[in-house]
C-alpha positions in Angstrom: 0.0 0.0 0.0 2.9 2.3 0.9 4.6 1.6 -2.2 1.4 2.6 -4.1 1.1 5.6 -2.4 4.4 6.6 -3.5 3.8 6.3 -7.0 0.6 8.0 -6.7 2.5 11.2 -4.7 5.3 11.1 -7.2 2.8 11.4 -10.5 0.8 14.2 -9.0 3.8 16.0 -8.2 4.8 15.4 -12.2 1.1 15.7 -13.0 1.3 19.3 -11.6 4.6 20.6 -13.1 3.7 19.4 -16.6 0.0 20.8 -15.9 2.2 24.1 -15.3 3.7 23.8 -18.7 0.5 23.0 -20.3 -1.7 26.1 -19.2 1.3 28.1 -20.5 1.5 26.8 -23.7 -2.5 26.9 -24.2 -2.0 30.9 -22.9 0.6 31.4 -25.6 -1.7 29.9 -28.1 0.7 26.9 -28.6 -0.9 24.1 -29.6 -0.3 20.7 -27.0 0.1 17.5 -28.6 0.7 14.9 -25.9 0.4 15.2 -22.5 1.6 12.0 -20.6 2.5 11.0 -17.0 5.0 8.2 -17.0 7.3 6.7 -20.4 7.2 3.9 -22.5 3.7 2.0 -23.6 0.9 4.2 -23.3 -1.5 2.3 -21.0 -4.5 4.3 -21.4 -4.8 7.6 -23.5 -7.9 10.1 -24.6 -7.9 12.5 -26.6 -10.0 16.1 -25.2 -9.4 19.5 -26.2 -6.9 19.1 -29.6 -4.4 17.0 -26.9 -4.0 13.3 -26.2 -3.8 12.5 -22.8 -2.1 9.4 -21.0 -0.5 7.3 -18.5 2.7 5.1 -19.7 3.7 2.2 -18.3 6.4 3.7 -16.4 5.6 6.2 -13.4 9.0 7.9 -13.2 8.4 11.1 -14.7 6.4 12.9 -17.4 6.2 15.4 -20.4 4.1 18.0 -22.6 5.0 17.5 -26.0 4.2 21.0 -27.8 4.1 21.3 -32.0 6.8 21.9 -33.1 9.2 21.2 -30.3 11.1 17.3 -29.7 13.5 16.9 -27.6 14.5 13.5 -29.0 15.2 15.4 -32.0 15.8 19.4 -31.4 15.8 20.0 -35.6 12.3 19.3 -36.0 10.5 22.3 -36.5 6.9 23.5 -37.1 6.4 27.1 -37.9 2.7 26.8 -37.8 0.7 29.7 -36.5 0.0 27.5 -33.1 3.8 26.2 -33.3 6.1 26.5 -30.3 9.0 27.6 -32.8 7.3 30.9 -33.9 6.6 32.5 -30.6 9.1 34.7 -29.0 12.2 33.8 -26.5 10.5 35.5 -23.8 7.0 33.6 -24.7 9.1 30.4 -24.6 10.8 31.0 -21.1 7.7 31.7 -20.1 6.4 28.4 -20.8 9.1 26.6 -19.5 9.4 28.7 -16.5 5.7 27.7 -15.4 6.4 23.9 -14.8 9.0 24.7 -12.1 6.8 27.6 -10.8 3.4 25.0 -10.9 5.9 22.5 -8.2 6.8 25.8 -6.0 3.3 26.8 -5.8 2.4 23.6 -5.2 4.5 23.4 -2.3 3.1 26.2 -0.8 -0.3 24.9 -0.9 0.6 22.0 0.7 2.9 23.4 3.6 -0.3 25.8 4.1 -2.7 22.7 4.4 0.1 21.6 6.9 -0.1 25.0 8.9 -3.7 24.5 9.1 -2.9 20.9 10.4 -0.9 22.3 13.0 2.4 20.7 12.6 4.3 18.7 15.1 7.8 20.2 16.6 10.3 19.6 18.5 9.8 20.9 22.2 12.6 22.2 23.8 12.9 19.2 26.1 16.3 17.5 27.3 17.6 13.8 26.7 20.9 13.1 26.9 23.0 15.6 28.9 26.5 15.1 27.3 29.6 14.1 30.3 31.6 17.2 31.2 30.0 19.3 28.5 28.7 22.9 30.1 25.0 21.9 30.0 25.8 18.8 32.6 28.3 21.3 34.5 25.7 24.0 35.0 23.7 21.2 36.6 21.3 20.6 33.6 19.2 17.3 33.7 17.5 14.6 31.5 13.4 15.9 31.5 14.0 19.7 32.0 12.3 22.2 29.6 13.9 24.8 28.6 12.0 28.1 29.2 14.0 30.7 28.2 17.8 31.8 27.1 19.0 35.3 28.2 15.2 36.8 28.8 13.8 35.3 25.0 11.1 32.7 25.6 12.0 29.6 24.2 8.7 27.9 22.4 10.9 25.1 20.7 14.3 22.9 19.7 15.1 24.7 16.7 14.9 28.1 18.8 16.8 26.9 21.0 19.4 25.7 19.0 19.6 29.0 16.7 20.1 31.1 20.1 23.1 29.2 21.3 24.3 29.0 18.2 24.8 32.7 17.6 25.5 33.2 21.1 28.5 35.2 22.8 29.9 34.4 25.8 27.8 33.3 28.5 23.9 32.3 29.2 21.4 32.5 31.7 18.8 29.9 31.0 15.8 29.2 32.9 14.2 25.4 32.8 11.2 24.1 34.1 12.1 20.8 37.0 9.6 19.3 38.4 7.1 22.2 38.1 9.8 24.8 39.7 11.6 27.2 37.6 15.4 27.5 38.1 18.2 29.7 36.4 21.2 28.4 35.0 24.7 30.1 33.9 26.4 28.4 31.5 28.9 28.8 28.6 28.4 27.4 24.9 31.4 25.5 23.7 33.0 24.8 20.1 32.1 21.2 19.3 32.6 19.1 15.6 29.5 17.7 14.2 28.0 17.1 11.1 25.3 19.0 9.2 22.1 18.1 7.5 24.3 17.5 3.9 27.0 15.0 6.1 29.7 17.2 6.4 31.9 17.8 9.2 31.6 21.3 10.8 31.9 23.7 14.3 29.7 25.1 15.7 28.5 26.4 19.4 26.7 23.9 21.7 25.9 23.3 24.8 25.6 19.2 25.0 22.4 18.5 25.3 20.0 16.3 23.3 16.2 16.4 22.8 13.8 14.1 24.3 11.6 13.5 21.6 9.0 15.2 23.0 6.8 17.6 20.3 3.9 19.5 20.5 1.5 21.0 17.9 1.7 24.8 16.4 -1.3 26.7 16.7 -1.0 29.3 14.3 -2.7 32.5 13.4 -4.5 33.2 9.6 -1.1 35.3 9.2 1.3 33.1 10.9 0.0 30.1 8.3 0.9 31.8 5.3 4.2 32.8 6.9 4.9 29.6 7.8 4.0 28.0 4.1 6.4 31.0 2.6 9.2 30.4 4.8 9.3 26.4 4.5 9.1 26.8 0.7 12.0 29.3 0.6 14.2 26.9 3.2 13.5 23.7 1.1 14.3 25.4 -2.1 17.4 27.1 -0.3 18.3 23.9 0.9 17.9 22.0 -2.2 19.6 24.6 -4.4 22.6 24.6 -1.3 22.6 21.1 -1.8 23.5 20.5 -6.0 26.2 23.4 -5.7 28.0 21.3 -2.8 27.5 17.9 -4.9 28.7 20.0 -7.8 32.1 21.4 -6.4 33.0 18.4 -4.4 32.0 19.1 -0.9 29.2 16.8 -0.7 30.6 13.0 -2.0 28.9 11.8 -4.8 27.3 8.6 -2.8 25.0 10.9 -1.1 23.2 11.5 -4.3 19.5 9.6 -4.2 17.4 8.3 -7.0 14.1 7.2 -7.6 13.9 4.0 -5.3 15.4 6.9 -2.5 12.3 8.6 -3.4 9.8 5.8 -2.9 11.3 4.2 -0.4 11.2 7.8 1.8 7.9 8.4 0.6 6.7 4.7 1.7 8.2 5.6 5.2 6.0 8.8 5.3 3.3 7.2 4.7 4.3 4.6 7.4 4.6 7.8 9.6 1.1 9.2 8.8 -0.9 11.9 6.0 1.1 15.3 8.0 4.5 13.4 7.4 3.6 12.4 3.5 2.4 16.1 2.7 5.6 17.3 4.4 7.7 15.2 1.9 5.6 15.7 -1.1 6.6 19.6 -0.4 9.6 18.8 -0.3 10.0 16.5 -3.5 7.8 18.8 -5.4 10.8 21.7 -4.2 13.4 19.5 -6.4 11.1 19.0 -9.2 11.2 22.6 -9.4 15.0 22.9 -8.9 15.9 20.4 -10.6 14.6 21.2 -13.7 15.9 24.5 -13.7 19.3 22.8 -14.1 20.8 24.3 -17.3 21.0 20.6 -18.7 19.3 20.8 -22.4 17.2 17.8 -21.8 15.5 20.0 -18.7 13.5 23.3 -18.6 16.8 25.2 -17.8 18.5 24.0 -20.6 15.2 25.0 -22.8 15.8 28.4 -21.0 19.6 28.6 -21.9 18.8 28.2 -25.2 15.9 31.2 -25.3 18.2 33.6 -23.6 21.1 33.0 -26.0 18.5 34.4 -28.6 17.1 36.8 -26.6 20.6 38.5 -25.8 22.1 37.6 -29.6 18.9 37.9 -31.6 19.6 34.7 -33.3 19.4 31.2 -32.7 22.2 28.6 -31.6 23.3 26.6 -34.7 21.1 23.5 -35.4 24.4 21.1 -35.4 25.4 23.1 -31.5 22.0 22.6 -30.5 22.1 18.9 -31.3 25.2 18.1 -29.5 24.3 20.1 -26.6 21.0 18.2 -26.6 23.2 15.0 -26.6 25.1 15.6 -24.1 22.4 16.9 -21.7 21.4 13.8 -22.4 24.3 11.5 -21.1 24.6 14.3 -18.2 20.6 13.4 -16.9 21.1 9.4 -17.5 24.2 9.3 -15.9 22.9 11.3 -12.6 19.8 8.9 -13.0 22.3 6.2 -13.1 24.3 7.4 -10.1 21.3 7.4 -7.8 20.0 4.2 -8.7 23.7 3.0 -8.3 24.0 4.9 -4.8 19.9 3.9 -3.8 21.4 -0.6 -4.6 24.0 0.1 -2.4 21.9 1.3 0.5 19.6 -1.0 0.2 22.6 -3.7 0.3 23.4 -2.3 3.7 
C-alpha cells in the first residue's frame, strides 16, 4: 500500500509541473500535442481539447510535447501559426518557466494545508546531557524544559538551537524541574559535528540532546501563510545549497538519491502518517522545481539557456550546436539517474 502511495505522490507532483507547462503553452496559443505522465507504452490515453492524454507504463516522470518542439530530435520544427517555434524567446521561457513555478506553488499549498494541520515540533525538552560538557556542568538534567535563554522565551528545539548557536559568551537559562523554575549560567562551547548535507563542521553547543518530545503549532490566519512562505523558501534554499555542494566536491557523490530513494522515503512517510507524506511531497515537489531548472538541455533550464542565448544575440544557436548540446544533456541526466539508482542498490545492500 505504501509503495502505491508513492507512486501516486510522485505522479501528482509530475502531473502538476507538466499541468504548469500546459496552461502556458494553451495561454501562448501553442498548440499541445501529448500530455503523458509516466514513459514507455501508453496504458490508457484520450484525446479532449486538440491533446491526447495518458498514463505510460512507467511512473517515473512525465512530459508535454508541444508542436513543433522534440527533444529526441531538437531539428524538428513547425512554424505553424499554433507552433512552439514561432513564438518569442520570452514567450518560450515563459512556458518553461511555469512547470517549475506550478511545483513551487504547489509546495506552498501543501505546507499551508500543513499549517492548518498544526504541525508537530520539536519541544525544547532535554535527553541526553552530554559528560563534562557545560550543559551537565551548570547542573542541567535529562526531562528539564527549557524556558528561556537570556530573557527570550523559548517555544521550541530549533529556537533553542539557533540562540546558542549565535551566542557570545555566556547564558542565563531558565528550565522548568519538576514544576519549579530555576536559572542556570552556562557557557556554549566549540564542538565538531556534522550537518544536514553529512559534512563535518563547528559550531557552538551546549551538550544536550532532545527528548523527543513535540507538541503542535497553533497558528494564526497570518502566521500560516508565513509559515507555508518560509518552509518553501528553506526547502528550495536547501535544495539549491545542496547540488552546488555535490557540484564542487563538498558533498561525495554517494549521497546522491534516485528514484527507489524517493519511494522508499515516501513509503516511510506514509508509514509515519498523512502530515508526514504532505511534508515530503513539499519537499520532492521543491526539487522538481530545482531540478529542472538545471541548465542541462534535456531539462527546462536547458530549454531556458537556449531562449536567452536568442534573446541576448537575436539569433538562434546553430542547429548542429544545438544537437550536440541536446546529446550531451542527455548523457549528463542518465548518468545522474544512473548514479542514484547505483547509490539507492548500495543502500539497500546495507
Amino acid at each position: 500500500m505504501s509503495i502505491l502511495v508513492s507512486l501516486l505522490v510522485l505522479s501528482a507532483l509530475i502531473f502538476f509541473h507538466e499541468l504548469g507547462h500546459y496552461g502556458a503553452a494553451r495561454l501562448m496559443g501553442v498548440s499541445v500535442e501529448v500530455f503523458s505522465i509516466g514513459f514507455g507504452k501508453r496504458m490508457l490515453t484520450f484525446k479532449k481539447w486538440q491533446t491526447e492524454w495518458s498514463i505510460s507504463a512507467i511512473p517515473l516522470g512525465g512530459y508535454v510535447r508541444m508542436k513543433g518542439q522534440d527533444d529526441t530530435d531538437p531539428s524538428k520544427k513547425s512554424y505553424d501559426a499554433d507552433s512552439y517555434n514561432v513564438k518569442t524567446p520570452s514567450q518560450k521561457i515563459f512556458i518553461l518557466l511555469a512547470g517549475p513555478l506550478a511545483n513551487f506553488v504547489l509546495a506552498f499549498i501543501l505546507y499551508f494545508f500543513i499549517a492548518l494541520g498544526g504541525p508537530n515540533i520539536l519541544s525544547p525538552v532535554i535527553g541526553e546531557v552530554v559528560k563534562d560538557s557545560p550543559a551537565e556542568l551548570a547542573g542541567l538534567k535529562t526531562n528539564d524544559t527549557i524556558k528561556s535563554i537570556d530573557g527570550v522565551k523559548i517555544n521550541t528545539w530549533k529556537e533553542m538551537a539557533g540562540i546558542i548557536e549565535r551566542s557570545e559568551g555566556s547564558l542565563n537559562v531558565e528550565i522548568i524541574r519538576d514544576g519549579f523554575i530555576e536559572s542556570k549560567t552556562l557557557t556554549p562551547n566549540i564542538k565538531e559535528t556534522t550537518n544536514m548535507f553529512n559534512e563535518v563542521v563547528q559550531k557552538k553547543m551546549i551538550g544536550i540532546g532532545s527528548a523527543g518530545v513535540s507538541h503542535k503549532l497553533e497558528l494564526s490566519a497570518a502566521q500560516t501563510l508565513s509559515y507555508a512562505t518560509e518552509q518553501t523558501i528553506f526547502a528550495s534554499t536547501v535544495i539549491f545549497t545542496g547540488l552546488k555542494k555535490l557540484i564542487v566536491g563538498e558533498v561525495p557523490a554517494k549521497e546522491l538519491g534516485g528514484v527507489i530513494s524517493i519511494v522508499k522515503l515516501t513509503s516511510d512517510a506514509t508509514d509515519a502518517g498523512w502530515m508526514s507524506v504532505l511534508f515530503f511531497a513539499a519537499l520532492i515537489s521543491v526539487n522538481l522545481g530545482v531540478l529542472n531548472l538545471l541548465p542541462i538541455p534535456a531539462l527546462d533550464g536547458g530549454h531556458i539557456m537556449f531562449n536567452l542565448y536568442e534573446l541576448l544575440f537575436k539569433r538562434e544557436a546553430s542547429k548542429a550546436v544545438l544537437i550536440k548540446l541536446t546529446i550531451a544533456g542527455w548523457v549528463v541526466l542518465f548518468s545522474l539517474m544512473g548514479l542514484g539508482l547505483y547509490n539507492d542498490i548500495n543502500r539497500l545492500m546495507g
